[in-house]
C-alpha positions as CSV (number, residue, x, y, z in Angstrom):
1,X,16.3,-81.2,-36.9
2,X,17.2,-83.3,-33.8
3,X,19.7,-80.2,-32.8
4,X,16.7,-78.4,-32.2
5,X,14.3,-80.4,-31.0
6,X,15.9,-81.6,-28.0
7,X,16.5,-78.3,-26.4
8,X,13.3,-77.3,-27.5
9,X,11.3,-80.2,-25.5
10,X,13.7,-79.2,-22.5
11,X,12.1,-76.1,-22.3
12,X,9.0,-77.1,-22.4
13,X,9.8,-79.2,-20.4
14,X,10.7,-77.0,-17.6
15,X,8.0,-74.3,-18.9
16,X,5.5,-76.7,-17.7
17,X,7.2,-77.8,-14.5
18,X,7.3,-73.9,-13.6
19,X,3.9,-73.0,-14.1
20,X,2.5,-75.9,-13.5
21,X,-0.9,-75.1,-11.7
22,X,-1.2,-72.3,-13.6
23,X,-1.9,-74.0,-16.9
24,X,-4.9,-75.6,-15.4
25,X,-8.7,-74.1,-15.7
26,X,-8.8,-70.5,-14.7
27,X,-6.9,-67.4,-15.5
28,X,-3.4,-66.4,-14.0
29,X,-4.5,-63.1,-12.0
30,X,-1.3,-61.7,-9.8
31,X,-0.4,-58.2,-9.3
32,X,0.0,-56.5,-12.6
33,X,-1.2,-59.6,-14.9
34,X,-4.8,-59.2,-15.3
35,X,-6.5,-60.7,-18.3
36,X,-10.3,-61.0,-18.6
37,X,-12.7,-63.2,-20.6
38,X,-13.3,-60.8,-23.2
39,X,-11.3,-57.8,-23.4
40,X,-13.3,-54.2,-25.1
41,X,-11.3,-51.7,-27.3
42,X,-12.1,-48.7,-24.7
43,X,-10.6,-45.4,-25.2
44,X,-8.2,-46.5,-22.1
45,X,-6.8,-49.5,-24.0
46,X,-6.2,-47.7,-27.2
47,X,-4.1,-45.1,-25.0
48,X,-7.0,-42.3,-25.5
49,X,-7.5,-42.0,-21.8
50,X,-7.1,-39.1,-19.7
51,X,-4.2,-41.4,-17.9
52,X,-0.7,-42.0,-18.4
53,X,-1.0,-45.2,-20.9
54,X,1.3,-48.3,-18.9
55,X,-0.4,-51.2,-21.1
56,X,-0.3,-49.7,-25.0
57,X,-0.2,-51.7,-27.2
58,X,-0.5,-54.8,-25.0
59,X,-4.0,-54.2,-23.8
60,X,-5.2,-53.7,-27.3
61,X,-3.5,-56.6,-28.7
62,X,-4.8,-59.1,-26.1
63,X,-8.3,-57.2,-27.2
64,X,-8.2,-58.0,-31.1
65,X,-6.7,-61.6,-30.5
66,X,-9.0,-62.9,-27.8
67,X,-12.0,-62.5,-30.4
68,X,-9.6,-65.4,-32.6
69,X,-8.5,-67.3,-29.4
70,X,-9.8,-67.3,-26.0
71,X,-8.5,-65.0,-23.7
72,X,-8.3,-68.0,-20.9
73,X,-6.5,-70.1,-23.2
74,X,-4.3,-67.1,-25.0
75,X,-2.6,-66.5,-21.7
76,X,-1.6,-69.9,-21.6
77,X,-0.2,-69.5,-24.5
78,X,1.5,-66.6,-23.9
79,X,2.9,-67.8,-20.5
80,X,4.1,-71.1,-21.7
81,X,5.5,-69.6,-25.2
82,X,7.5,-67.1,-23.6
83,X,9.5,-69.4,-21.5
84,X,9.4,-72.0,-24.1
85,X,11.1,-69.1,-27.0
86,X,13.3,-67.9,-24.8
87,X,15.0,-71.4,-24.2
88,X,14.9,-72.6,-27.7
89,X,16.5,-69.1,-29.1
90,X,19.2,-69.1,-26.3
91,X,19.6,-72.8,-27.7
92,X,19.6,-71.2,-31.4
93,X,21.8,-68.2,-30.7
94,X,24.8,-71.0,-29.4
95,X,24.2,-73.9,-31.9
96,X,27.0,-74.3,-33.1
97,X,27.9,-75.6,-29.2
98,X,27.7,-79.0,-27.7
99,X,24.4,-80.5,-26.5
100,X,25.3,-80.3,-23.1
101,X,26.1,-76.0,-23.9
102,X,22.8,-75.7,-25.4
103,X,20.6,-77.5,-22.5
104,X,22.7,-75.5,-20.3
105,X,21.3,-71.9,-21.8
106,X,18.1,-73.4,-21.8
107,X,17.8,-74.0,-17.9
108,X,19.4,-70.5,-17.8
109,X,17.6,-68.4,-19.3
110,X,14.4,-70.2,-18.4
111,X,15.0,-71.4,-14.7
112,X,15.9,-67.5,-14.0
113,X,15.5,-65.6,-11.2
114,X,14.5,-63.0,-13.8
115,X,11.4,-65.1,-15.0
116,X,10.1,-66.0,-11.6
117,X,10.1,-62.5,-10.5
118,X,8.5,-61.2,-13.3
119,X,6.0,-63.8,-13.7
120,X,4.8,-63.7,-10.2
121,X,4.7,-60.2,-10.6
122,X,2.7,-60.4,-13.7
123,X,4.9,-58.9,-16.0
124,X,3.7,-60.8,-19.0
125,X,4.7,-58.7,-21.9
126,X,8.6,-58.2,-20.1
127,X,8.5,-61.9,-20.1
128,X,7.9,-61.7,-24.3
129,X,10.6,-59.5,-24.3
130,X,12.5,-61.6,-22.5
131,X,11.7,-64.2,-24.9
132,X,12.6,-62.5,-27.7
133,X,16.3,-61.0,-27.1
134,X,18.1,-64.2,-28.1
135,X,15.8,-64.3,-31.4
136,X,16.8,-60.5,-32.5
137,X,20.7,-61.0,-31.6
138,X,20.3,-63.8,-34.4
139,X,18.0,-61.7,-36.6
140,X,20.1,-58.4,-35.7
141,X,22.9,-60.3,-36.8
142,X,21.5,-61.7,-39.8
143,X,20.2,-58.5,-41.4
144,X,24.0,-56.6,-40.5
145,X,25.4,-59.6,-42.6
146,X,23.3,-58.6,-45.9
147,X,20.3,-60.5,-45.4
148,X,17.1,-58.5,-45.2
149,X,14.8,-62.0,-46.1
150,X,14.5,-62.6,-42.0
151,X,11.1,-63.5,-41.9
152,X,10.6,-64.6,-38.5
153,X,11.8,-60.9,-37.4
154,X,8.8,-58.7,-37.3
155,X,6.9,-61.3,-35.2
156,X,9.6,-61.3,-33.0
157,X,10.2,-57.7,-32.5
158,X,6.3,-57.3,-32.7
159,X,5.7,-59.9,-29.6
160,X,8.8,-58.6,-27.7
161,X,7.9,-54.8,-28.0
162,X,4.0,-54.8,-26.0
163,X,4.7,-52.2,-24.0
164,X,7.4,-49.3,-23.1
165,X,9.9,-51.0,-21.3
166,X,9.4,-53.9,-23.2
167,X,10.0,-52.4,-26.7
168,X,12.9,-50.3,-24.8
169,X,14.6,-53.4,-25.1
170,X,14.3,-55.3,-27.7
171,X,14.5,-51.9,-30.1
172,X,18.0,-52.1,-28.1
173,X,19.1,-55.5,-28.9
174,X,17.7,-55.4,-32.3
175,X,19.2,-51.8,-33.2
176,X,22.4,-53.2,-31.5
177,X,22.8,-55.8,-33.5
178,X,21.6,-55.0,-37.2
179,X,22.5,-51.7,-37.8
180,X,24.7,-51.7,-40.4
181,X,26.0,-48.9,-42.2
182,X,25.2,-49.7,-46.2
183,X,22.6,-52.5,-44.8
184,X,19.2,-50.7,-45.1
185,X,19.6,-49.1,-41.9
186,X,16.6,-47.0,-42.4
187,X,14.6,-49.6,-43.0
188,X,15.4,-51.2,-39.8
189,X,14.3,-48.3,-37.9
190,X,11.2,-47.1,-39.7
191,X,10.3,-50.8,-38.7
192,X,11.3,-49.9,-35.1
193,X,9.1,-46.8,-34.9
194,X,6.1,-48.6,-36.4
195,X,6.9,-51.3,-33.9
196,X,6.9,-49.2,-30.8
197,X,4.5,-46.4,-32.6
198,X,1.4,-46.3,-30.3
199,X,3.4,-46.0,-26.9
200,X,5.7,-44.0,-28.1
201,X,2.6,-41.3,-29.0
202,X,1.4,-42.5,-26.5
203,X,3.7,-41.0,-23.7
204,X,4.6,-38.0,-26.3
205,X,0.6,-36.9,-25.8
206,X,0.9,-37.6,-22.3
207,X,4.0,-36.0,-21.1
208,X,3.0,-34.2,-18.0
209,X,1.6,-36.8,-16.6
210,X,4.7,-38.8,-17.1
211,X,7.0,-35.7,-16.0
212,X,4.8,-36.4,-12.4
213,X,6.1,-40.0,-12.3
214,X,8.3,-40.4,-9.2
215,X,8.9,-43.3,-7.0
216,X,12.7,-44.1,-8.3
217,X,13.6,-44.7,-4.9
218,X,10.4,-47.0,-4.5
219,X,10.7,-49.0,-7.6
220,X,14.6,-49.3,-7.1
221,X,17.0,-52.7,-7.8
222,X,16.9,-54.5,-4.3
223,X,18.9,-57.1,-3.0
224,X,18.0,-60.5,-1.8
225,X,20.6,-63.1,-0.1
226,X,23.1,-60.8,-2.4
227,X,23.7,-57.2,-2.6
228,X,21.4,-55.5,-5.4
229,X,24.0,-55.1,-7.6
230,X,25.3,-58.6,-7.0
231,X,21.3,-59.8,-7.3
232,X,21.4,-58.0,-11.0
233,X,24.5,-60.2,-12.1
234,X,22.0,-63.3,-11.9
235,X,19.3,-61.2,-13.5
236,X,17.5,-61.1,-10.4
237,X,16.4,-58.0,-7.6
238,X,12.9,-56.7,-8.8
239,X,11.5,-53.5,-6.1
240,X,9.1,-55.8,-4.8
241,X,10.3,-58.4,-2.0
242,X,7.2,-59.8,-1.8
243,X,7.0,-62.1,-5.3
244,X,11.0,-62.9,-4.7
245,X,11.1,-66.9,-4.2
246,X,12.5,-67.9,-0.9
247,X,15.3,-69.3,-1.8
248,X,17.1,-66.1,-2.9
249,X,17.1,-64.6,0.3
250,X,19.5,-67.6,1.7
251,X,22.5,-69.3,0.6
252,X,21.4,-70.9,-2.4
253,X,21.4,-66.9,-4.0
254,X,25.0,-67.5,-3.5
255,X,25.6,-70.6,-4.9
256,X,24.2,-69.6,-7.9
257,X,26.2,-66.5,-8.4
258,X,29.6,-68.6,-7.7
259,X,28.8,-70.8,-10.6
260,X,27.3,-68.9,-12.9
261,X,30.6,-67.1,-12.5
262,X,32.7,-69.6,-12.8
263,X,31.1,-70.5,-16.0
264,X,31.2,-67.0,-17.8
265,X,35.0,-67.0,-16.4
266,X,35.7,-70.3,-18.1
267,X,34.0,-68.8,-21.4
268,X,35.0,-65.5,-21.4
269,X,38.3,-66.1,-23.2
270,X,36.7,-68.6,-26.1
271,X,33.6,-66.3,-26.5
272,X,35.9,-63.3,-27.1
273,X,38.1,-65.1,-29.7
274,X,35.2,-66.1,-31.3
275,X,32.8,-63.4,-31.2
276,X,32.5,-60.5,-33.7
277,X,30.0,-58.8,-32.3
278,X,31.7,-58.8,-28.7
279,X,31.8,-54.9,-28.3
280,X,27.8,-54.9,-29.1
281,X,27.2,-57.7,-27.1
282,X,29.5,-56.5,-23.8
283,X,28.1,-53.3,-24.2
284,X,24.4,-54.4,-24.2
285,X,25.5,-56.1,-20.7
286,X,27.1,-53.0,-19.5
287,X,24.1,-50.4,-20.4
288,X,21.2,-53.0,-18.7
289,X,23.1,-53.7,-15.6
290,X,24.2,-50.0,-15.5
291,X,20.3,-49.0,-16.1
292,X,19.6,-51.4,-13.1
293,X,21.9,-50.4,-10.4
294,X,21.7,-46.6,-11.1
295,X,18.0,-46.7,-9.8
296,X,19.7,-48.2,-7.0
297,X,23.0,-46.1,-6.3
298,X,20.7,-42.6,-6.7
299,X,17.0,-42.6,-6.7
300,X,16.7,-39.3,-5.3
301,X,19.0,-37.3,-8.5
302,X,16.8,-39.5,-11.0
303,X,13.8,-38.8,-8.5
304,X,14.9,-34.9,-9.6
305,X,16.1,-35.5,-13.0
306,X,12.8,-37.1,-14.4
307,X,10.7,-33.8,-14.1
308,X,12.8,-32.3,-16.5
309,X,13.6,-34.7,-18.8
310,X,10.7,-36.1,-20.6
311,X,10.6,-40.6,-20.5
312,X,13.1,-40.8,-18.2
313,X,10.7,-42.2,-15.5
314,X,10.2,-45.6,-17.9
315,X,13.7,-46.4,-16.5
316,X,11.7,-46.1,-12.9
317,X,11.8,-49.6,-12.6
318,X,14.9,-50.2,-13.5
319,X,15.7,-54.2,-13.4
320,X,13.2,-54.6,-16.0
321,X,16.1,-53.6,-18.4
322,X,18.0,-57.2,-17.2
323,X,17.4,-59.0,-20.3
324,X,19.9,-56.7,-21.9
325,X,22.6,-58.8,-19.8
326,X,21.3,-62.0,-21.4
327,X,22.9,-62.4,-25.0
328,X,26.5,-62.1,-22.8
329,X,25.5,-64.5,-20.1
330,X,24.1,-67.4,-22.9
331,X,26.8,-67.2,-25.0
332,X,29.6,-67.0,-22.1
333,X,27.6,-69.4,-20.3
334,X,27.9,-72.0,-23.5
335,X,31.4,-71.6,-24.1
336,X,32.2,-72.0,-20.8
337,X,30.3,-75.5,-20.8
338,X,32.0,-76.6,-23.5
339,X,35.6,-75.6,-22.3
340,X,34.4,-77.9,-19.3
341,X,34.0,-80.4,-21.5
342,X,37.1,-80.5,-23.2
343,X,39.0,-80.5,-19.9
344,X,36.9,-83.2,-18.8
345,X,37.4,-85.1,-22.3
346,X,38.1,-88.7,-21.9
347,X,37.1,-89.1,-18.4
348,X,34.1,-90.8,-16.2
349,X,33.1,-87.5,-14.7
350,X,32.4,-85.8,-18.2
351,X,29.2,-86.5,-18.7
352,X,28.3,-86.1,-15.2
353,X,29.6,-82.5,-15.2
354,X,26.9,-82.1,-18.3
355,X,24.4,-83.3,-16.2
356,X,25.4,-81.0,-12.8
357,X,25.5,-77.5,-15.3
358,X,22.1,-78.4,-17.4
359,X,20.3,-78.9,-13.6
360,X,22.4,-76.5,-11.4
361,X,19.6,-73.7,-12.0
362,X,16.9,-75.5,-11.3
363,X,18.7,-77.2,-7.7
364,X,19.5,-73.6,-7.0
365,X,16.1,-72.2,-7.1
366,X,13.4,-75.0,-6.6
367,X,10.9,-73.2,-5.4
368,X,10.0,-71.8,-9.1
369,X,8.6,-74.9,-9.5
370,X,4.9,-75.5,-9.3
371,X,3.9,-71.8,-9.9
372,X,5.8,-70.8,-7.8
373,X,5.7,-72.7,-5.1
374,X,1.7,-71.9,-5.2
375,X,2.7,-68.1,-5.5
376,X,0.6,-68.2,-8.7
377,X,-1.7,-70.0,-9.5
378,X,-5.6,-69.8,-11.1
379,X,-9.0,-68.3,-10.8
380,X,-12.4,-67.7,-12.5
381,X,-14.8,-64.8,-12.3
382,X,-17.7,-64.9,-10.2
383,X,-21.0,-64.7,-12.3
384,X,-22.2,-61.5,-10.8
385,X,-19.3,-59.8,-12.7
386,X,-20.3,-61.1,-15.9
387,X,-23.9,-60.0,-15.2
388,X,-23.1,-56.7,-13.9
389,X,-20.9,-56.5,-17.1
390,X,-23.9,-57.6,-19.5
391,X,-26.1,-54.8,-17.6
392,X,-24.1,-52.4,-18.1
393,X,-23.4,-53.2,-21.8
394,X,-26.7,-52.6,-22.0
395,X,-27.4,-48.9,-20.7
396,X,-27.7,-46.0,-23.8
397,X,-27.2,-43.2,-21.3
398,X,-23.9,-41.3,-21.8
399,X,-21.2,-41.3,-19.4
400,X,-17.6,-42.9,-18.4
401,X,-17.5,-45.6,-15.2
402,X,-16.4,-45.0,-11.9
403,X,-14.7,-48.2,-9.9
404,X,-15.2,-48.0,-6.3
405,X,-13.6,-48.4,-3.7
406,X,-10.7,-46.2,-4.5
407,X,-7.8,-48.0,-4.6
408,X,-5.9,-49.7,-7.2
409,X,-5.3,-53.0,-5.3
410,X,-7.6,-56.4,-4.8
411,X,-6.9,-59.7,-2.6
412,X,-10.1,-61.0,-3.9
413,X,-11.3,-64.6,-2.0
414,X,-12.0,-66.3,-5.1
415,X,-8.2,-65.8,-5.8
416,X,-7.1,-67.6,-3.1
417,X,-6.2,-63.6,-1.4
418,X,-3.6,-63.3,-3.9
419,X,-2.9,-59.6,-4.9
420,X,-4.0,-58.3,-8.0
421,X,-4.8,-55.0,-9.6
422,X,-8.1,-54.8,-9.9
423,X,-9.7,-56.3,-12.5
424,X,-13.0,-54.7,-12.6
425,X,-12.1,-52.0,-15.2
426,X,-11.0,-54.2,-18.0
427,X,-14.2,-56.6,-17.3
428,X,-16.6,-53.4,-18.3
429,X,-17.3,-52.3,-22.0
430,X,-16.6,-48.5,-21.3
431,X,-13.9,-46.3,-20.2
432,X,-13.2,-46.4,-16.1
433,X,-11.5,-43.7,-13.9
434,X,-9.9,-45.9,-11.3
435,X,-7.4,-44.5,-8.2
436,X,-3.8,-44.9,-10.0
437,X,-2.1,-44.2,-6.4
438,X,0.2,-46.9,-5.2
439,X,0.7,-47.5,-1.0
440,X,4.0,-48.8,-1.3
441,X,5.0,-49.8,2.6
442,X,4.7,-46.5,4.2
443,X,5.2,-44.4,0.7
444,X,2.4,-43.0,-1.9
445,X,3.1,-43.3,-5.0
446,X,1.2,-40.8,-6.8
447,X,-0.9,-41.9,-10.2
448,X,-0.5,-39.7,-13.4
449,X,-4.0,-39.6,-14.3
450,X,-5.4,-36.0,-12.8
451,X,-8.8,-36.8,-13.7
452,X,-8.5,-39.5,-11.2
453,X,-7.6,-36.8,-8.7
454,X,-10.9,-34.3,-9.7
455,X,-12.5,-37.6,-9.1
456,X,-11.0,-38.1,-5.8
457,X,-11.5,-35.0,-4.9
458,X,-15.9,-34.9,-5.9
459,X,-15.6,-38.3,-3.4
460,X,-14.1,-36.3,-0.8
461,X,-17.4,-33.8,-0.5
462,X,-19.8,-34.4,2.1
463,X,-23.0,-33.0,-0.2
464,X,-24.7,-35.9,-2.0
465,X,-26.5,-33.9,-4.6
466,X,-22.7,-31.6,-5.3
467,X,-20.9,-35.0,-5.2
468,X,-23.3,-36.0,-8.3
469,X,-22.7,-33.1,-10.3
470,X,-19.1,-32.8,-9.8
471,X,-18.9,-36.8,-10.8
472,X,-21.4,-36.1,-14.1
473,X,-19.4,-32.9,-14.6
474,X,-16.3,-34.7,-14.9
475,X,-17.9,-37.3,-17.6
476,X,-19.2,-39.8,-15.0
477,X,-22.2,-41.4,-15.5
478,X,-22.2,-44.7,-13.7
479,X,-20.4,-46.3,-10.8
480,X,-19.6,-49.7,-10.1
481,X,-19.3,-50.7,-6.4
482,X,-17.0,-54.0,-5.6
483,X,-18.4,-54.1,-2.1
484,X,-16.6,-57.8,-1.2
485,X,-13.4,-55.6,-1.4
486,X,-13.9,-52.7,1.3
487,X,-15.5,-49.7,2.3
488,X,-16.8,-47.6,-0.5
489,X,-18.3,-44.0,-0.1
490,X,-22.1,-43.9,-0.7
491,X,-23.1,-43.0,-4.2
492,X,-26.8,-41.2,-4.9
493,X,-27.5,-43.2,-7.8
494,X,-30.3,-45.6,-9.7
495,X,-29.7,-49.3,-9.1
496,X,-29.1,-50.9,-12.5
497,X,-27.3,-54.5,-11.3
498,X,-27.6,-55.5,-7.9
499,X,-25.8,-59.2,-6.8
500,X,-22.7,-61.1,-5.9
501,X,-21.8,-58.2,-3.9
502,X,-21.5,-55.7,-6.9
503,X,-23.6,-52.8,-7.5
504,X,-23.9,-50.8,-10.9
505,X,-25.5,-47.7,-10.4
506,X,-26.6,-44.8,-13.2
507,X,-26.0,-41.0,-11.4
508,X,-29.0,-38.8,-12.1
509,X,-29.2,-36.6,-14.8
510,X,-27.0,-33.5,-14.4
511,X,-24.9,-31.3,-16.3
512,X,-22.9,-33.5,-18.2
513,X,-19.2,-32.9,-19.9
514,X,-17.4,-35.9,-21.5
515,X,-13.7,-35.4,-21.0
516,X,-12.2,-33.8,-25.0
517,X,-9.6,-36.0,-26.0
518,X,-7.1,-33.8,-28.2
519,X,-5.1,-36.4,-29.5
520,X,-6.9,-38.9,-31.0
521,X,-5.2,-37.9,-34.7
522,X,-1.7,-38.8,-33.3
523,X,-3.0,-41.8,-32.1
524,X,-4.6,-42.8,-34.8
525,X,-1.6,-42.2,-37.2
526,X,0.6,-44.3,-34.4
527,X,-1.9,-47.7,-34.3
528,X,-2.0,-47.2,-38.2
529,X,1.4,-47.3,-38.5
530,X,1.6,-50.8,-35.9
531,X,-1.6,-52.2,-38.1
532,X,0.6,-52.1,-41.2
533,X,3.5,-53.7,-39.2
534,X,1.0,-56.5,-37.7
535,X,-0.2,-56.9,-41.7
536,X,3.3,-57.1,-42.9
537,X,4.6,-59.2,-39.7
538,X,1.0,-62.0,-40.9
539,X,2.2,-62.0,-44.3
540,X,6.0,-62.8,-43.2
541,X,4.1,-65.6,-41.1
542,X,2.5,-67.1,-43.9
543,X,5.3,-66.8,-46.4
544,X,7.9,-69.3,-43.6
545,X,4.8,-71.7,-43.2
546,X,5.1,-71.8,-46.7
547,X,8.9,-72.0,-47.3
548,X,8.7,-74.8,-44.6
549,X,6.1,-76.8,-46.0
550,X,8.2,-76.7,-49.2
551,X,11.5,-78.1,-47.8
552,X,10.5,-81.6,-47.3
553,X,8.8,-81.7,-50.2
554,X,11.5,-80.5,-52.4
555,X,13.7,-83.2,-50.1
556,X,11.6,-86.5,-51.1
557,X,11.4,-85.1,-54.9
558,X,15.3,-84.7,-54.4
């Protein structure tokens, strides 16, 4: 038990050190990470929307489990158990190596350049994924060795796989891994499919919208203190510059790159004479850095390429396929410690050298410390919000929600200015047409949602009472007016909620044509197929709290 629990308490250890203030009283609101009080089953979150779906399943899972557990304490949990699992599997996935091997892979894969980004960029559900890789190599390996009883896998894969690019890859690692020929290998993918079932419909019922995706210029690998693809050998290089600590873009990016390195070439040998799985495992590495540096080497031909070949645009951003490098770098990583050790064996500076490799990733990038460095940190909605929410669950009238102003992006003053995409839709209790364009620098990114742009285009008319009716024509029957974040176009409307600097208005009565939504029966066979998976994932769940509650029991009768 000890094994375990010391790496364990390390990474909580340095879960808690890295988010620090963001653990406190508030929610975590920053860029694409925004979670709200109480989340509503719209037709948006279950992927029924008009627009190209980028948060099914997550949306809808955060929805069903903040009625169990608060939503402001579920993303603490979520935060904190991602970087806490991801430490204690790489710990798991090398125990047969030294203590000093296993804390090693434990400030690795937590302390990553990977994690900061991501979490400052509010990737939460890539940060699951994250989590989970080292947890399906084990269970990968486990079910290819004959033994189908894994029953921590389902929660794994089901936690890991919250939205596309997220079940991209752990559907890799775990396919990777466990398929077997003569070892129920199509049982291992029907539970991949149910898995990833609602965004995979998802994107199936939306593929023109997703054949418009461009940007793979935009959303490409970038470099820091490093070259990109030098950036993606230390899992780091996300598109935007902005949520990249500072100490990657100086000589500390370096540092880190030379020892991690040196530790991989140390390993290399004793991991490859060991390994049986080294083909999977270097090939995993090749395929997520390749994914990564090809959006970088030629954005424009996958620019071209993804309007004629139907999902490739979920590869847009490209570095969020990283954690496919991982299983390589912990178990090189480990080896490499311990082949330290042994040359070390006998002498003063032995343990010493344990000490320098467990806390070289944190010297190298100490400014994930703290939320990093105050780049996250915590927040709480103004009341008006709540009360223009509780008015508006209250109106009968038909009609879908339009969020003004029209863009996609808040730096709201009660977040400390920190950007965040605005949170205003997923606060309300009915479906919202919000502007999906993205002013990148000087470039527009385009949404995929062309209501959006029939919306956009009824704002653009200069006649109030034709600017009504095209709105209530297109299904709109209210509009919500954030007035504390910019200039809005003037809405002919009734006043419903009036305070805090919000305004909820009802549009006259016109003509009025909810949007048809032609593929609710896929949809519904998709989250029917991920409700059975949830049921059967529960019932794993209770069936290891019971297994474990037995073993010490059957110990002291013993």
């Amino acid at each position: 038990m000890s094994d375990r629990l010391v790496p364990t308490v390390w990474a909580v250890a340095l879960g808690v050190l890295m988010l620090g203030p963001a653990l406190g009283a508030g929610f975590v609101l920053s860029y694409d990470m925004v979670w709200v009080p109480d989340l509503v089953l719209t037709k948006d979150v279950l992927g029924l929307g008009s627009g190209l779906p980028r948060a099914v399943p997550s949306d809808a899972v955060v929805g069903v489990l903040d009625e169990i557990v608060p939503g402001l304490v579920l993303q603490k949990i979520v935060l904190l158990g991602a970087l806490v699992l991801v430490g204690a599997g790489a710990a798991e996935l090398v125990r047969e190596r030294s203590l000093p091997a296993r804390l090693a892979v434990v400030s690795l894969t937590v302390w990553s350049p990977y994690v900061a980004e991501r979490l400052w960029m509010g990737h939460w559900p890539m940060l699951l994924a994250y989590a989970a890789v080292p947890w399906l190599v084990l269970a990968g390996r486990r079910w290819a060795a004959g033994n189908p009883g894994v029953t921590w896998m389902l929660p794994v894969l089901l936690a890991g796989s919250l939205s596309a690019s997220a079940g991209i890859v752990s559907a890799a690692v775990l396919l990777a891994t466990g398929l077997r020929r003569g070892r129920r290998p199509a049982l291992l993918l029907a539970v991949v499919a149910a898995v990833n079932a609602p965004w995979l419909v998802a994107s199936l019922t939306h593929t023109s919208q997703a054949a418009s995706a461009t940007g793979f210029d935009v959303f490409a690998l970038r470099g820091d203190a490093l070259p990109a693809p030098l950036a993606a050998l230390s899992l780091g290089g996300i598109w935007n510059t902005s949520v990249v600590p500072a100490s990657r873009e100086g000589w500390l990016a370096w540092v880190a790159l030379v020892l991690l390195g040196a530790l991989v070439a140390t390993g290399a040998r004793r991991w490859w004479r060991s390994e049986r799985q080294r083909v999977t495992i270097l090939a995993l590495w090749a395929v997520g850095l390749a994914v990564a540096v090809a959006g970088w080497a030629a954005p424009q031909a996958l620019d071209t390429l993804s309007q004629q070949v139907p999902g490739l645009a979920l590869l847009r951003d490209s570095s969020r396929l990283l954690p496919l490098c991982l299983p390589l770098l912990i178990l090189t990583v480990a080896a490499g410690v311990d082949a330290l050790g042994e040359r070390l064996r006998g002498s003063a500076p032995r343990w010493a050298a344990a000490v320098v490799v467990v806390l070289v990733p944190v010297t190298v990038l100490p400014d994930a410390a703290w939320g990093l460095a105050g780049g996250i940190g915590t927040a709480d909605y103004p009341q008006a919000w709540r009360q223009a929410r509780a008015a508006l669950a209250e109106e009968t009238a038909p009609g879908d929600v339009l969020v003004l102003p029209w863009s996609a992006y808040r730096a709201p003053s009660w977040n400390d200015g920190r950007p965040v995409l605005d949170p205003l839709p997923r606060m309300l209790t009915r479906t919202s047409v919000v502007n999906g364009d993205l002013l990148i620098g000087s470039h527009l990114i385009r949404g995929e949602d062309r209501r959006a742009e029939e919306v956009a285009d009824a704002l653009a008319g200069t006649d109030v009472a034709g600017q009504v009716t095209s709105l209530r024509q297109l299904g709109i029957g209210y509009v919500i007016t954030d007035r504390s974040a910019g200039d809005a176009p003037q809405i002919a409307g009734e006043v419903v909620y009036e305070g805090g600097g919000i305004l909820v208005q009802r549009l006259p009565e016109r003509e009025h044509r909810m949007p048809e939504t032609t593929v609710a029966p896929a949809m519904a066979g998709a989250w029917a197929a991920y409700g059975l998976a949830w049921l059967a994932a529960a019932t794993s769940t209770v069936l290891l709290l019971i297994s474990t509650l037995r073993r010490p029991a059957a110990k002291v009768r013993g």
